[in-house]
C-alpha positions as CSV (number, residue, x, y, z in Angstrom):
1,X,118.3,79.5,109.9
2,X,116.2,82.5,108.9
3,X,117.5,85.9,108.9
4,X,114.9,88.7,107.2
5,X,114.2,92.1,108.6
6,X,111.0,94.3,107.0
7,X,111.2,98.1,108.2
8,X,109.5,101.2,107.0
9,X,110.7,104.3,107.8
10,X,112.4,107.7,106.6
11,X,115.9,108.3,105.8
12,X,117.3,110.5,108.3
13,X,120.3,112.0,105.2
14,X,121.0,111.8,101.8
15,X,122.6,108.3,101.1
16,X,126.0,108.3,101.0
17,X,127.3,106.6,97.3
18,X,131.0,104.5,97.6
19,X,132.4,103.3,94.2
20,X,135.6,101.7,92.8
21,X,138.6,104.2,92.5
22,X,137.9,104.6,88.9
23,X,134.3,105.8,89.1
24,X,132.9,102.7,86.6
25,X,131.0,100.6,89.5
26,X,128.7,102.1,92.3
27,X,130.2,99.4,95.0
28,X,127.8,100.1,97.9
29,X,125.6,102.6,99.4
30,X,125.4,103.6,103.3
31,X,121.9,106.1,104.6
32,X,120.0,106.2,108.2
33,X,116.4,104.9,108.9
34,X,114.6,106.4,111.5
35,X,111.6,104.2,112.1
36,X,108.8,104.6,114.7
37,X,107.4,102.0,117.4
38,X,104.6,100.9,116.8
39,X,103.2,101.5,120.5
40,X,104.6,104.8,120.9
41,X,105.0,107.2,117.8
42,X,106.7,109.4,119.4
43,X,109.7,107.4,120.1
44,X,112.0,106.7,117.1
45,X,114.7,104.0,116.5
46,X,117.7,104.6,114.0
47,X,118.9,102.2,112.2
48,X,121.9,101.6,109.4
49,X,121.6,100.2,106.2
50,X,123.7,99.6,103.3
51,X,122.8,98.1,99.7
52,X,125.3,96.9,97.2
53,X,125.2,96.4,93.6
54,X,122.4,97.3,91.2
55,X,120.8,98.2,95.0
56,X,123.6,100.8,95.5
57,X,122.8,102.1,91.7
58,X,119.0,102.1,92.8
59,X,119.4,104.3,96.0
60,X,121.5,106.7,94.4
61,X,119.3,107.3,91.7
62,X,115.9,107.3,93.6
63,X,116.3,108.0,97.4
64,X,116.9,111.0,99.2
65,X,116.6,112.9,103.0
66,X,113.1,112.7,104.6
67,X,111.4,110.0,101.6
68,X,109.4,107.3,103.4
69,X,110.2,103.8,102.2
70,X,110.2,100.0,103.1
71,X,113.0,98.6,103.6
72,X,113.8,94.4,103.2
73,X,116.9,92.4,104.0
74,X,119.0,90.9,106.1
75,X,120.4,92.0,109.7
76,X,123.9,91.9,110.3
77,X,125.8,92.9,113.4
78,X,129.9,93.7,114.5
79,X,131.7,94.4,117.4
80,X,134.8,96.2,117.8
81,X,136.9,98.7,120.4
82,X,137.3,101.6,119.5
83,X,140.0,104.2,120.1
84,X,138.9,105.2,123.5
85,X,139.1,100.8,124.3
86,X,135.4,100.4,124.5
87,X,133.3,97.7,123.0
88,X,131.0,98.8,120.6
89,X,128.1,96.6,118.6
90,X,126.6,97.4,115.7
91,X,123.7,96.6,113.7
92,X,123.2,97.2,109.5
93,X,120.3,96.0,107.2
94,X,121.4,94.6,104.1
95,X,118.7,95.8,102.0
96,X,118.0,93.8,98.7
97,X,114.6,95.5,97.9
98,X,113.4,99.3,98.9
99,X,109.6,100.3,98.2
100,X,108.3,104.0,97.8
101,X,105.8,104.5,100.8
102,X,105.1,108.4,99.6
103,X,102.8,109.1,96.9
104,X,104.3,111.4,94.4
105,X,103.7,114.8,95.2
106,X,105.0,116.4,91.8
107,X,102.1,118.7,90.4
108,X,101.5,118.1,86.5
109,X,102.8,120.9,84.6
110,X,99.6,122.9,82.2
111,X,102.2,122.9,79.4
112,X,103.1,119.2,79.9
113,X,102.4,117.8,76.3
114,X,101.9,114.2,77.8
115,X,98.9,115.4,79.7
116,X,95.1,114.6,78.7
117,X,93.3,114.9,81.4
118,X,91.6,118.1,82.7
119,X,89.9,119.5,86.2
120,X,86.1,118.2,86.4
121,X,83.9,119.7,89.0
122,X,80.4,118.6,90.2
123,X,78.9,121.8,88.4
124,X,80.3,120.5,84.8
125,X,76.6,118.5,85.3
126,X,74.5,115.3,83.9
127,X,76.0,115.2,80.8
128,X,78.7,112.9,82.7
129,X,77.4,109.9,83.4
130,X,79.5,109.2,86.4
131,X,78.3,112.4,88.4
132,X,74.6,111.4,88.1
């Protein structure tokens, strides 16, 4: 058997953290992913997804509303009735591994002390070898 789902897409919220009573363990995490089709961009599917563990820790830390990431797990479905007595199916990705799909759009700071590099333009000439 061979269960593995590979999505990219953007979360739709900010994920949603549960944890033991106590606060000491982050037990799972719960956010949206809106993902388009690839034949027609402008139609979107949602869909739910939940990490656990060191996952969970990762998501809260790292991911928030609107980021674009790839998501891989497994997909896992439920049915129920709810109050009203209708059946209702679901579907959740169990992620086990997220990957940033944005590049980082943080401008460096001019008093950031970590920073060596400086703005070159095409006027600064021949005496750089790599604009020749």
């Amino acid at each position: 058997m061979f269960n593995k789902v590979i999505m990219m897409g953007r979360l739709t919220h900010d994920p949603k953290i549960y944890q033991k009573e106590d606060g000491s363990t982050k037990i799972s995490a719960s956010y949206s992913l809106a993902v388009q089709r690839s034949y027609d961009r402008r139609q979107v599917d949602f869909f739910r997804c939940a990490a656990f563990g060191k996952s969970a820790e990762f998501v809260e830390k790292y991911l928030k509303k609107g980021m674009k990431i790839l998501v891989e797990g497994s997909m896992y479905t439920d049915a129920y009735t709810n109050d009203e007595g209708q059946n209702v199916r679901t579907a959740t990705i169990y992620v086990n591994r997220h990957i940033f799909c944005d590049s980082r759009k943080e401008e460096p700071s001019p008093d950031n002390a970590d920073s060596d590099f400086q703005d070159i333009s095409d006027s600064d000439g021949p005496d750089l070898p790599f604009l020749e």
